[in-house]
C-alpha positions as CSV (number, residue, x, y, z in Angstrom):
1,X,52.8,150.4,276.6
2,X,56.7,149.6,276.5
3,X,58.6,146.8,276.5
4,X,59.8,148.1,280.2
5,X,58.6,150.6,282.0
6,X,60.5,150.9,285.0
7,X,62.3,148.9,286.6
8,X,61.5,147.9,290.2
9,X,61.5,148.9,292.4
10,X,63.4,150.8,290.2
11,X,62.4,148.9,290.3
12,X,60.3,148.3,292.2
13,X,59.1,149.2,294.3
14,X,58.4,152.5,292.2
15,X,55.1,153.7,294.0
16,X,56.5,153.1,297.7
17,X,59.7,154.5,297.2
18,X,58.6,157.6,296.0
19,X,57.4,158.5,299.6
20,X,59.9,160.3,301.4
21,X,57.4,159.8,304.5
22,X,54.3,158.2,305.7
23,X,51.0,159.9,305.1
24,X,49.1,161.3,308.1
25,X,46.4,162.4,306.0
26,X,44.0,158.9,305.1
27,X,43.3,159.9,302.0
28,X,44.8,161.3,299.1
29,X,43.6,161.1,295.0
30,X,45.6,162.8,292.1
31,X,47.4,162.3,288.9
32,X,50.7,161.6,287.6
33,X,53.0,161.2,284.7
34,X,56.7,158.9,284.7
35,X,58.8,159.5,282.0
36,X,60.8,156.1,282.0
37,X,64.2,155.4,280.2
38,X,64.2,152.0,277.9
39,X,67.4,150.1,278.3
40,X,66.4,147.4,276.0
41,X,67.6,147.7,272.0
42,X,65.1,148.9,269.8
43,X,62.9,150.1,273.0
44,X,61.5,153.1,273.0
45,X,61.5,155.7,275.9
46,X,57.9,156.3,277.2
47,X,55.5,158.4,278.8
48,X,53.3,156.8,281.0
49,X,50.0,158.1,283.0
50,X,49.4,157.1,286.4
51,X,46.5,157.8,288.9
52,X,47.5,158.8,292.6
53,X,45.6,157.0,294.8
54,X,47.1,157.1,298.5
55,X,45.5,155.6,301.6
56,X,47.0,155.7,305.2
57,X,45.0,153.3,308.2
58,X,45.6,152.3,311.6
59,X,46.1,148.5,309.6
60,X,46.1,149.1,306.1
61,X,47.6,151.5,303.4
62,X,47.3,151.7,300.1
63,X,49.7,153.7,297.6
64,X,49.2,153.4,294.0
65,X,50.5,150.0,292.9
66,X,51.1,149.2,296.2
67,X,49.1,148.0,299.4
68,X,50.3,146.6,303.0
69,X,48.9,145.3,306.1
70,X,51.3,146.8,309.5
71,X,52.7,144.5,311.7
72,X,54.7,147.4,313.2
73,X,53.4,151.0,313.4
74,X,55.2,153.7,315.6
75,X,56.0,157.4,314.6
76,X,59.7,156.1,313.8
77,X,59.0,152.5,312.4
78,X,57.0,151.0,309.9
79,X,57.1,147.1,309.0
80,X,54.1,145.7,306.9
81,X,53.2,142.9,304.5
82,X,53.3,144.2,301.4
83,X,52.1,143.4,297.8
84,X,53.3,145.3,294.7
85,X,51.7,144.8,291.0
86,X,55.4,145.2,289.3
87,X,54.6,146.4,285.9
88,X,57.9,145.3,284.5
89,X,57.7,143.2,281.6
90,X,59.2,142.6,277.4
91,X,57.3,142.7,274.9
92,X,58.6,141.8,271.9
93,X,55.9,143.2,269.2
94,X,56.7,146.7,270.4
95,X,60.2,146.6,269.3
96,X,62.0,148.2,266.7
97,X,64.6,145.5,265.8
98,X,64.1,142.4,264.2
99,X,66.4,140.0,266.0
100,X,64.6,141.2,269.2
101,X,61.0,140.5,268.2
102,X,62.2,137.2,267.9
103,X,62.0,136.6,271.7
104,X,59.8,135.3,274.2
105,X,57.7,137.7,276.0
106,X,58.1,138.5,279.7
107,X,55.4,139.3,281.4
108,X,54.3,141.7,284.5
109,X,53.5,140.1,287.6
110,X,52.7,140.6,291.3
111,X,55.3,140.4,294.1
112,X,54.8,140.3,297.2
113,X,56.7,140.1,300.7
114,X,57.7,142.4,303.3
115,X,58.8,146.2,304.1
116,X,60.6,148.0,306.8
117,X,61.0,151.8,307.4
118,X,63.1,153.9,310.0
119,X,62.6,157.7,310.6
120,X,65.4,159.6,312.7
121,X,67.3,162.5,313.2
122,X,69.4,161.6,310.8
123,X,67.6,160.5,308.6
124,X,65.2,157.6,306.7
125,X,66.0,153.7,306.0
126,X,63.6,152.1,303.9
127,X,64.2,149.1,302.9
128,X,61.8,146.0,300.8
129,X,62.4,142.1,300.5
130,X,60.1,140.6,297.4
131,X,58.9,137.7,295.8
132,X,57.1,136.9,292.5
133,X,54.1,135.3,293.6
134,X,52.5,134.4,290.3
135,X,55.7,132.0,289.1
136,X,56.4,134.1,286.1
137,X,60.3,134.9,287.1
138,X,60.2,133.1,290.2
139,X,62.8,135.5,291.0
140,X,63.1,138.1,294.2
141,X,63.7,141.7,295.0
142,X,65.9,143.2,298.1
143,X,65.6,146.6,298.0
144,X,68.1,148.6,300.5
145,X,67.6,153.1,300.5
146,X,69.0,155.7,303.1
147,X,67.3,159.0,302.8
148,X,68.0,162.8,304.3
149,X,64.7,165.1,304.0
150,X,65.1,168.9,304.2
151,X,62.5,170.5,305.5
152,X,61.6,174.0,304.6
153,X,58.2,175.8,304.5
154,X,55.9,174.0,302.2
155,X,58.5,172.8,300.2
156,X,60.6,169.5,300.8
157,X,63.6,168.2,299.4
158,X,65.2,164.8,299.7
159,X,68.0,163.1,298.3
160,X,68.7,159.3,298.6
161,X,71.0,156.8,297.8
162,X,70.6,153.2,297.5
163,X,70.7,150.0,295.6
164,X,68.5,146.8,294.4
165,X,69.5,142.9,294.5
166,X,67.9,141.1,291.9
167,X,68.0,137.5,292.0
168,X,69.8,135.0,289.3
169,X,65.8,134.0,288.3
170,X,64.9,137.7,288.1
171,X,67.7,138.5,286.2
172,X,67.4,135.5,284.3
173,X,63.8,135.6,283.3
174,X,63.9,139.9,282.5
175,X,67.2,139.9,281.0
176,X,68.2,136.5,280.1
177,X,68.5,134.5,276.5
178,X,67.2,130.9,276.5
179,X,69.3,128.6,274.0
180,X,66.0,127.9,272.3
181,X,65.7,131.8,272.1
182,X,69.2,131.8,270.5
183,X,68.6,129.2,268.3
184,X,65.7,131.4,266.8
185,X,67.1,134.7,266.4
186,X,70.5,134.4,266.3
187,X,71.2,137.0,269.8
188,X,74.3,135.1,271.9
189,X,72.5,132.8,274.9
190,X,72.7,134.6,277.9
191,X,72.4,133.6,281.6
192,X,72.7,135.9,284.4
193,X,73.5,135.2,287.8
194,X,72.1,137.7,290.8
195,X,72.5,141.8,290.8
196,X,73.2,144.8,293.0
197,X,72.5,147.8,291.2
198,X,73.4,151.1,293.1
199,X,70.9,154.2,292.2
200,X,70.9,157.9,293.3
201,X,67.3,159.6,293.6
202,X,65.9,162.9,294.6
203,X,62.6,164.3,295.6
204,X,60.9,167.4,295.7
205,X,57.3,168.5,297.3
206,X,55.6,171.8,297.7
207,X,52.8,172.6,298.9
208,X,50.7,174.4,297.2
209,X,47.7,174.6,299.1
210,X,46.3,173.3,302.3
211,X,45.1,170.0,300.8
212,X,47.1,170.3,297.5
213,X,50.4,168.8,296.9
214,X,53.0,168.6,293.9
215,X,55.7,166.6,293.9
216,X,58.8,165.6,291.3
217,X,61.0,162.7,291.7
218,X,64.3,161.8,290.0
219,X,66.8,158.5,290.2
220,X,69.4,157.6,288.0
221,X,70.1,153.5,288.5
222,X,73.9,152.2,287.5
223,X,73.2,148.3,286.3
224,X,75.3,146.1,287.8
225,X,77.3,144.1,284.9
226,X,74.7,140.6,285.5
227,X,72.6,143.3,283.8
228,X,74.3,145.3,281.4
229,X,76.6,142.7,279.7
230,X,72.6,141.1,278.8
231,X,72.7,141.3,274.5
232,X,68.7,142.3,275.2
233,X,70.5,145.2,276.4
234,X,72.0,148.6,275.3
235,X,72.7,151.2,278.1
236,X,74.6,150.8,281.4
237,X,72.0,152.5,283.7
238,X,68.4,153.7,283.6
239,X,66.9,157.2,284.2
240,X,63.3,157.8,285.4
241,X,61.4,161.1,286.3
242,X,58.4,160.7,287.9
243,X,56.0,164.1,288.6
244,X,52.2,164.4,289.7
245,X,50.1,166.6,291.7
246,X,47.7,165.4,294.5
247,X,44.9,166.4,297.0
248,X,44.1,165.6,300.4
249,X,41.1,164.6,302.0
C-alpha cells in the first residue's frame, strides 16, 4: 500500500462521508475501488480495493471503516459515538527518493469520538469531532460539510462543500520533520501548528435495480499552508475518486 492513502476524513472520515444519507435498508455488501492522489514526494498515486460493508440498526451502524453507537436517532438528526480505523499513514520503504526513506514511519491508527448529522429542506450538515485513541499522533480531527442532494428517479446527485481542522499533533506527527529526522537526511526540520483545509466533493448514485446500487464520489481538498509548506510535501491539494457498486438486503 502507499505511503498515504487518503487523507481523513479526507480525511477522514472517508467511509462516512461518502453517505449523502442514512441507510434505511439494514444491510448492504459490495465492492469498491478509491483512486487516491499522493501528496508526499516520491509517493506514488494508488489504486486501492475496498469491500462495502454497510449496516443500519435501531442502536448500531456499521459502514466500512466506520462503526457508531446513536445517542440521537430521528428522521432529521443523527448523533452517535463513533470509531474510525484511519488508514493514513508514511511509509518510508515505499518511496522513490532517497532523502525521504530516511524518515520515521507514521503509522495508521484508530480514532475515535463523536458525529452529528442534520437533514432539511435545505439541505445536509454533517459534521465529525476525532481523536487518536491508540497515541500514535495524539492529534484530533474536526470535520465540518454542508451538503444539497438532488433527487431524480433512481439517480442522485450531490454536491458538498466543506473543510477539515487538523490539530498541531496531527499535523505534526503526518507531516512534521523531527530535528533528529533532519539531522539524518538532511530535509529542513519542520513543525506545524493546526489546519483548516477547505474541500469541494460530489456524489453520484443510480439505481440500477431494486436492491442494486452504484455510486461515484469525487472531492478535491485545498491544504491549508500548516500542510503544504511541510518539505515531506509536493502538491497544494489532494484529489480522490472513490466508485463501487453495492446490493441491498
Amino acid at each position: 500500500m502507499n505511503q498515504f492513502k487518503f487523507k481523513t476524513l479526507v480525511a477522514l472520515l472517508p467511509c462516512y462521508l461518502l453517505a449523502t444519507h442514512v441507510n434505511a435498508a439494514p444491510l448492504s455488501i459490495g465492492a469498491s475501488v478509491i483512486y487516491a492522489e499522493s501528496p508526499y514526494r516520491g509517493g506514488q498515486d494508488r489504486y486501492i480495493p475496498v469491500p462495502v460493508i454497510n449496516y443500519e440498526g435501531e442502536d448500531f451502524w456499521f459502514r466500512s471503516l466506520q462503526g457508531g453507537y446513536y445517542l440521537w436517532k430521528d428522521p432529521q438528526n443523527q448523533l452517535s459515538l463513533t470509531l474510525l480505523g484511519s488508514p493514513q499513514e508514511y511509509k518510508p520503504s515505499d518511496n522513490d527518493l532517497g532523502d525521504m526513506k530516511g524518515l520515521d514511519k507514521r503509522r495508521m491508527t484508530l480514532m475515535g469520538g463523536a458525529t452529528y448529522r442534520h437533514t432539511a429542506d435545505w439541505g445536509i450538515v454533517r459534521t465529525s469531532l476525532l481523536g487518536d485513541v491508540l497515541n500514535n499522533s495524539n492529534g484530533m480531527i474536526w470535520d465540518l460539510t454542508y451538503l444539497y442532494r438532488f433527487q431524480m428517479g433512481d439517480f442522485s446527485l450531490t454536491p458538498g462543500i466543506g473543510a477539515t481542522w487538523n490539530s498541531a499533533n496531527q499535523n505534526r506527527y503526518y507531516y512534521g520533520v523531527s530535528g533528529h529526522e533532519s539531522a539524518r537526511t538532511g530535509i529542513s526540520r519542520y513543525n506545524p501548528d493546526d489546519s483548516w483545509s477547505p474541500y469541494v466533493e460530489l456524489s453520484a448514485s443510480y439505481q440500477i435495480a431494486p436492491q442494486w446500487n452504484a455510486s461515484v464520489m469525487g472531492r478535491y481538498v485545498r491544504f491549508d499552508s500548516e500542510i503544504k509548506d511541510s518539505p515531506m510535501i509536493d502538491k497544494s491539494g489532494q484529489a480522490l475518486i472513490w466508485t463501487g457498486v453495492s446490493y441491498t438486503f
